[in-house]
C-alpha positions in Angstrom: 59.6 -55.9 72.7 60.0 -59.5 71.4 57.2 -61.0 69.5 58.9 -63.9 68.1 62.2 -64.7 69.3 62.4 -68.0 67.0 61.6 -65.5 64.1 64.2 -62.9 65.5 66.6 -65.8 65.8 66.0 -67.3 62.0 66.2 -63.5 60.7 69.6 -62.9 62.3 70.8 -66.3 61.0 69.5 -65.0 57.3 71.0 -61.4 57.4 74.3 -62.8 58.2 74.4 -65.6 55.8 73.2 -62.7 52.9 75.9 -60.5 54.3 78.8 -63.4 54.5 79.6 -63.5 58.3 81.0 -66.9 59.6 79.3 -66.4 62.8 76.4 -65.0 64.3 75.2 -64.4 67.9 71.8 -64.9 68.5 69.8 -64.2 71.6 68.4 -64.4 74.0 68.5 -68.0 74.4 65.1 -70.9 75.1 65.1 -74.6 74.6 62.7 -74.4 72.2 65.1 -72.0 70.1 68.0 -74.8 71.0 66.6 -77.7 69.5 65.5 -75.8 66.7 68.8 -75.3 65.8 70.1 -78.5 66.6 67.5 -80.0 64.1 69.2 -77.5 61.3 72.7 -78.9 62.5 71.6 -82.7 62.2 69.9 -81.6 58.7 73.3 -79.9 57.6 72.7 -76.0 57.7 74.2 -75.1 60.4 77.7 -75.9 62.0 79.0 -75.6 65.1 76.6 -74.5 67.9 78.1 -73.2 71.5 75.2 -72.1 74.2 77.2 -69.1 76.0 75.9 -67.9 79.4 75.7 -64.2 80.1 74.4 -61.9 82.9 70.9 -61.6 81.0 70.5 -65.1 80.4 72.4 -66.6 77.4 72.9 -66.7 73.5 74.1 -69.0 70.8 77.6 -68.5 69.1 76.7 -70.2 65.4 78.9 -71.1 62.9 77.9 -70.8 59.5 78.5 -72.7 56.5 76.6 -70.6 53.8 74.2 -73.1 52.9 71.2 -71.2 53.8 69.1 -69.3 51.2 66.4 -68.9 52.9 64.7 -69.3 56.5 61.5 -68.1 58.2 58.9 -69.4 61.1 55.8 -70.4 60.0 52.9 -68.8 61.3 50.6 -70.1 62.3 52.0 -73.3 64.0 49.8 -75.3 61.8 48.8 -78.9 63.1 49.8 -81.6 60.0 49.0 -85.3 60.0 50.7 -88.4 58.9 49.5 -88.3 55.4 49.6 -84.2 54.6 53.6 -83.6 54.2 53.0 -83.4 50.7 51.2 -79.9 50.8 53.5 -78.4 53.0 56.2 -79.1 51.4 54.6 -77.4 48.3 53.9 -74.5 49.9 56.9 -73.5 52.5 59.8 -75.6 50.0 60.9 -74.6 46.2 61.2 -78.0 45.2 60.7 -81.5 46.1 63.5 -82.6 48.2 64.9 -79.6 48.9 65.1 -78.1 52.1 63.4 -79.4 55.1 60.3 -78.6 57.3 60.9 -78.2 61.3 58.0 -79.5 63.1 57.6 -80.2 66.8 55.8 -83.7 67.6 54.9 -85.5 70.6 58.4 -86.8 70.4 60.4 -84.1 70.3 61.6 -81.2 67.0 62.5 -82.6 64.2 62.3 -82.5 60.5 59.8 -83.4 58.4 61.7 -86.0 56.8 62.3 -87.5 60.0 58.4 -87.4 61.5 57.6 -89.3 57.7 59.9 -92.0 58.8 58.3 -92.1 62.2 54.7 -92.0 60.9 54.0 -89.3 63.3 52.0 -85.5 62.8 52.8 -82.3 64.8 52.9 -78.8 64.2 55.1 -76.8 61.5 57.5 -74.7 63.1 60.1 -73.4 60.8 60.9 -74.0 57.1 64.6 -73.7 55.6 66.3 -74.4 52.4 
């Protein structure tokens, strides 16, 4: 039984970036999980993305680019305002600048970087670097 399928989704991306695959197949497939991952393709992680529909309800065909190190949910989905990027980005990134934070807002997933720019809070999502 699934607990997490964005977690099960950013593991299988992990263990077959550590492991050297080109491509991974993750599933099953959400819209949540979707623009996840199209928030990691905008950022540069990720390449190209192909939703394929099966009898049980979809997956994503990803192609890697071996820039990931490292990936993971963050749990709690913590809320974070306007001014408290800072923090986060201490606790979930290695260094300043480096990697991004995937939030969802009240406009939509995005990164971080990108809700900063806005001047807009949300919740923390994912981290990846």
């Amino acid at each position: 039984m699934q607990m997490d399928p964005l977690a099960d989704a950013l593991i299988a991306i992990l263990n077959a970036e550590k492991t050297g695959k080109k491509t991974v197949t993750v599933k099953p497939a959400s819209k949540m999980i979707a623009n996840v991952f199209r928030t990691i393709q905008r950022a540069g992680y990720l390449g190209e993305l192909e939703y394929v529909e099966d009898h049980r309800g979809g997956m994503f065909e990803i192609q890697l680019m071996g820039r990931i190190n490292k990936c993971g949910v963050i749990k709690p989905r913590f809320p974070v305002k306007q001014g408290e990027f800072e923090d986060e980005e201490r606790k979930y990134l290695p260094a300043r600048g480096f990697g991004i934070l995937v939030m969802t807002t009240s406009e939509g997933v995005m990164t971080h970087e990108d809700a900063k720019e806005r001047g807009i809070g949300g919740r923390l999502l994912a981290y990846i670097y």
